[in-house]
TIGU-366941 format. One record per atom (N, C-alpha, C): residue in three letters; x, y, z. Coordinates in steps of 0.1 Angstrom, whole numbers, padded with zeros to 4 digits, always signed. Example, Ala and Ser with C-alpha at 12.3 -4.5 7.8 and 13.67 -1.06 7.14 Angstrom:
ala+0132-0057+0078;ala+0123-0045+0078;ala+0132-0033+0078;ser+0128-0022+0071;ser+0137-0011+0071;ser+0129+0000+0079;
***
This chain:
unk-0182-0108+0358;unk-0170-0113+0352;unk-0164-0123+0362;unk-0161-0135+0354;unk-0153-0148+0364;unk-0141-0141+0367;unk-0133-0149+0375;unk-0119-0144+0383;unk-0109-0150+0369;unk-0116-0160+0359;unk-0100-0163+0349;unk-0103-0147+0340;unk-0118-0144+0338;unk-0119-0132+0324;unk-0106-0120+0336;unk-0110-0119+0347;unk-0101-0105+0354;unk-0089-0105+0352;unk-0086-0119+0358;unk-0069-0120+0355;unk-0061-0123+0343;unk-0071-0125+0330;unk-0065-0120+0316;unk-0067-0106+0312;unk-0080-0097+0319;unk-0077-0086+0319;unk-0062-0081+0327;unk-0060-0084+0337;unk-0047-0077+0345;unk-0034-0080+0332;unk-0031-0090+0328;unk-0024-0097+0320;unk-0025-0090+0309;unk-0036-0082+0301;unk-0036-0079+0292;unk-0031-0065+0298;unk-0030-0058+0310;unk-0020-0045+0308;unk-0008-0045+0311;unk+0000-0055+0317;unk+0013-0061+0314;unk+0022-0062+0299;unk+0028-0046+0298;unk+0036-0046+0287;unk+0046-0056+0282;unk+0049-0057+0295;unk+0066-0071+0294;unk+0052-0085+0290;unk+0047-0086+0298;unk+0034-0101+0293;unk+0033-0104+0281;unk+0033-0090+0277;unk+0024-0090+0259;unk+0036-0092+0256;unk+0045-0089+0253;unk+0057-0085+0245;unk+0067-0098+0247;unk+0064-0106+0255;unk+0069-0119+0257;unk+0060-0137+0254;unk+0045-0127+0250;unk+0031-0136+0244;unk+0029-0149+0257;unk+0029-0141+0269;unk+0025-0149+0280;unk+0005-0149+0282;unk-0001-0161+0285;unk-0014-0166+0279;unk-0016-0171+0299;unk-0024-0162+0305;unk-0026-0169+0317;unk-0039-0180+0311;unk-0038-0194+0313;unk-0051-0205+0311;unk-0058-0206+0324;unk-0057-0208+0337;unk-0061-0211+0347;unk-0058-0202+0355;unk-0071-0198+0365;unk-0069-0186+0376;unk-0079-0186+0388;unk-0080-0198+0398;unk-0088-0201+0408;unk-0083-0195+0419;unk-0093-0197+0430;unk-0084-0195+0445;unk-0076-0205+0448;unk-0065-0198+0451;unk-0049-0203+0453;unk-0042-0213+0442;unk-0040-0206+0432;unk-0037-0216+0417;unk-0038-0203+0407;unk-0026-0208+0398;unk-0025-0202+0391;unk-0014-0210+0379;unk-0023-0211+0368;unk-0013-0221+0353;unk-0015-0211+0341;unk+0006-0202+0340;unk+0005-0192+0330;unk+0012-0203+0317;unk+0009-0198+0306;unk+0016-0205+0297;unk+0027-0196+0286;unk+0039-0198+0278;unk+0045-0192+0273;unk+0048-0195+0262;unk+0043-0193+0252;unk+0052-0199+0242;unk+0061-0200+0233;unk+0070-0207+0231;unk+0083-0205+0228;unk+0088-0200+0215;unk+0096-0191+0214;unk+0099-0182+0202;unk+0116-0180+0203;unk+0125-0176+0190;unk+0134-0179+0192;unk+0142-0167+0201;unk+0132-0158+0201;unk+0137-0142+0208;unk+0138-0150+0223;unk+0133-0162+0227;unk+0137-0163+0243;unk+0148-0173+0242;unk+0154-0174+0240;unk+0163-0187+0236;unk+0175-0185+0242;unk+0188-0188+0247;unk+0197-0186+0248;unk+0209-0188+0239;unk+0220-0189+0238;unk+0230-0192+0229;unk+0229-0209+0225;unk+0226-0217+0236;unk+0229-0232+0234;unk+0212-0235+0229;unk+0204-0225+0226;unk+0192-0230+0221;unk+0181-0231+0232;unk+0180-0233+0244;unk+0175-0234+0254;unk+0170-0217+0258;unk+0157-0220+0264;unk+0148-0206+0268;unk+0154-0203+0279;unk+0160-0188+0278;unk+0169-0184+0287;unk+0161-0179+0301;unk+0171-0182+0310;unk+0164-0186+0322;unk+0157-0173+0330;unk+0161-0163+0323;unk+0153-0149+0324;unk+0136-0150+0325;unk+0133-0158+0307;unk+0124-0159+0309;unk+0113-0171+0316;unk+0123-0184+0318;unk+0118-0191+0330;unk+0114-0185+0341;unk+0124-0175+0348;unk+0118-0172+0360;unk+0115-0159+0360;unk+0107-0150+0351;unk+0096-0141+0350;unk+0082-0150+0348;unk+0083-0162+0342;unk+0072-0172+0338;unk+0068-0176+0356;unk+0078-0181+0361;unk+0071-0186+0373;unk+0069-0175+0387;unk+0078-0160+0381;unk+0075-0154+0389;unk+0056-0143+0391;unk+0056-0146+0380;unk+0044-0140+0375;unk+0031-0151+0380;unk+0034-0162+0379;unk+0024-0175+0381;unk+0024-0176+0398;unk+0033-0167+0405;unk+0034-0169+0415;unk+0029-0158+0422;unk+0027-0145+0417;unk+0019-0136+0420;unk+0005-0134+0414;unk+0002-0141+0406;unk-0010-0147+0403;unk-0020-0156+0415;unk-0013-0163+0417;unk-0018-0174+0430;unk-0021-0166+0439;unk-0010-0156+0440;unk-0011-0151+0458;unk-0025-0141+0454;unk-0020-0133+0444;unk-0032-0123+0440;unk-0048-0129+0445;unk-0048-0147+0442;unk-0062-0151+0436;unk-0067-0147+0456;unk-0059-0149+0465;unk-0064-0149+0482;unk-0056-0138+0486;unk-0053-0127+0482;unk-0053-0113+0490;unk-0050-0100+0482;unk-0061-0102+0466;unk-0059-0092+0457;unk-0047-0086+0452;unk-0046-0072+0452;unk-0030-0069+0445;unk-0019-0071+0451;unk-0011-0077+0446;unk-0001-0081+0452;unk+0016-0076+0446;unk+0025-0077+0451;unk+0035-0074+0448;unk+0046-0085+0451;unk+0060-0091+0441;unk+0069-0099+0449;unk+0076-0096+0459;unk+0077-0102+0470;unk+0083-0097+0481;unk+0094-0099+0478;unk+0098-0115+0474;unk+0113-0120+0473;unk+0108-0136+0468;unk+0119-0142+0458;unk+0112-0155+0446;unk+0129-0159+0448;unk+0130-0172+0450;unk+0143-0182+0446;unk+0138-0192+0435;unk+0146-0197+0429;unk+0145-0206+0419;unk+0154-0212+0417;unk+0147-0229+0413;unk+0159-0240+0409;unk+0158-0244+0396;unk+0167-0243+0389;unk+0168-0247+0376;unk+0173-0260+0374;unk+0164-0271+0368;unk+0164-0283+0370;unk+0168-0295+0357;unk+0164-0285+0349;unk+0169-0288+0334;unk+0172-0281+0324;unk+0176-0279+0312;unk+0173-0268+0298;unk+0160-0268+0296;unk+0154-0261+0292;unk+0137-0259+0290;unk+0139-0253+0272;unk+0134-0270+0267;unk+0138-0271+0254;unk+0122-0275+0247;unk+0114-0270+0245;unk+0101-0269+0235;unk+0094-0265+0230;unk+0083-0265+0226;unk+0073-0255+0224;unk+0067-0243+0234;unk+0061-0251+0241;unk+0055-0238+0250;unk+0062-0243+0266;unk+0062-0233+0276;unk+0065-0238+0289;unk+0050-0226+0293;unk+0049-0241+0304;unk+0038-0243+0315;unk+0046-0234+0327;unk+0037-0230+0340;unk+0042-0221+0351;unk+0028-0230+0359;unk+0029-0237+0369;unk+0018-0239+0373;unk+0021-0238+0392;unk+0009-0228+0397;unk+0017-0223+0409;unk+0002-0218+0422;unk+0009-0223+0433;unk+0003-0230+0444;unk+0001-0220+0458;unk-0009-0217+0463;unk-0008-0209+0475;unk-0002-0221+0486;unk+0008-0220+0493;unk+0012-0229+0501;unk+0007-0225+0520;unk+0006-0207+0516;unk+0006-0207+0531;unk-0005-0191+0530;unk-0011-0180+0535;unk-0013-0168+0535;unk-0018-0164+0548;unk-0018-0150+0549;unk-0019-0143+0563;unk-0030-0131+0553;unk-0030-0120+0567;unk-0034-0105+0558;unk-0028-0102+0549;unk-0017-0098+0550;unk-0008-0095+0545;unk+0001-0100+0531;unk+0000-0116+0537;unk+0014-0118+0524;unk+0014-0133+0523;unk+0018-0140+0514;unk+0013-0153+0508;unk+0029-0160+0504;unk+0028-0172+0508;unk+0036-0178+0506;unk+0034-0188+0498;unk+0039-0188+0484;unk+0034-0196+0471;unk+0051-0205+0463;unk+0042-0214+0456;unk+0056-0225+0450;unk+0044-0230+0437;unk+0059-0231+0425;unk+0056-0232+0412;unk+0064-0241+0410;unk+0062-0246+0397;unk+0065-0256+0390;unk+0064-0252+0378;unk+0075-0254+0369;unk+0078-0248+0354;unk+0081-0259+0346;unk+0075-0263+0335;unk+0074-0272+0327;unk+0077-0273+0316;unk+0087-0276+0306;unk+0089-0273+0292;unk+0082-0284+0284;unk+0073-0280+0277;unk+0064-0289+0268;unk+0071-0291+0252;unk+0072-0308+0253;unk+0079-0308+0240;unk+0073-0324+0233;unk+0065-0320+0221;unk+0059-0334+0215;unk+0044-0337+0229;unk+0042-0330+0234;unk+0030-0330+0241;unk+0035-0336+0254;unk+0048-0335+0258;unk+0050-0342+0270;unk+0059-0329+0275;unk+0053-0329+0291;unk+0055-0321+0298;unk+0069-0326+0305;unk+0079-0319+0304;unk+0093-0319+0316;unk+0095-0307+0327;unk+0098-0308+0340;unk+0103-0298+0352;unk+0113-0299+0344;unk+0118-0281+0345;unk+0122-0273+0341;unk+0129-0265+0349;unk+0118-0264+0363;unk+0124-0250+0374;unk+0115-0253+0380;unk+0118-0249+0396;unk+0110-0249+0410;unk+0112-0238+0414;unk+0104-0231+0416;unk+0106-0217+0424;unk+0096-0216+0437;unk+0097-0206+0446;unk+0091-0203+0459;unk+0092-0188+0461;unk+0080-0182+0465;unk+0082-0169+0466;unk+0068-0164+0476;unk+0075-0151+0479;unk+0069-0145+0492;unk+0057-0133+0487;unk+0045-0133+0486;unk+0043-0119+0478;unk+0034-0111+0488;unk+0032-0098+0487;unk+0026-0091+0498;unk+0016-0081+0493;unk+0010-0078+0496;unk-0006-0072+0496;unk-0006-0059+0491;unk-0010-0048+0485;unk-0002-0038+0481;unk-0016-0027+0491;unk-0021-0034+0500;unk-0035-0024+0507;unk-0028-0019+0517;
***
């Protein structure tokens, strides 16, 4: 089994994943690109995907990455910038090992709202995740 078939297995037992139709596409060492696609249940009042599920999208893309160089992992602690409304079809999570130890990985994402096939930043986030051994 490749490391993308494992980590749509992991994804496939994520109740909140399924129930929000989150699609991991890419899943290498240190990288991770989850995709979302947009439905009106995530929306906010002004129409825009509420920022809940922006940053469960990049927080999940971020424990993904760390996952791919120190297995299970857990968030330690995730900040995020909200950079625009995230107004389209699907949003992109595309997310980066920046730093790791034994222990615990220090990763950064980039959140994308795809609209007419063109990609816009959406949200920047940074997060700490740690090893669950």
């Amino acid at each position: 089994m490749d490391i993308l078939d494992y980590g749509r297995g992991i994804l496939d037992q994520q109740p909140f994943s399924q129930l929000l139709g989150a699609e991991l596409e890419k899943f290498e060492q240190g990288f991770a690109e989850l995709h979302l696609p947009v439905k009106d249940e995530l929306k906010q009042q002004h129409g825009f995907v509420h920022g809940g599920a922006v940053s469960y999208l990049a927080d999940n893309a971020l424990t993904y990455a760390g996952a791919s160089v120190l297995g299970a992992v857990l968030t330690l602690e995730m900040k995020i910038n909200y950079s625009r409304p995230a107004v389209g079809e699907r949003l992109i999570a595309r997310a980066v090992v920046e730093s790791s130890g034994k222990r615990q990985a220090v990763c950064s994402c980039k959140v994308y709202a795809v609209n007419d096939g063109e990609e816009k930043l959406c949200a920047i986030a940074q997060g700490t995740v740690l090893t669950m051994k």
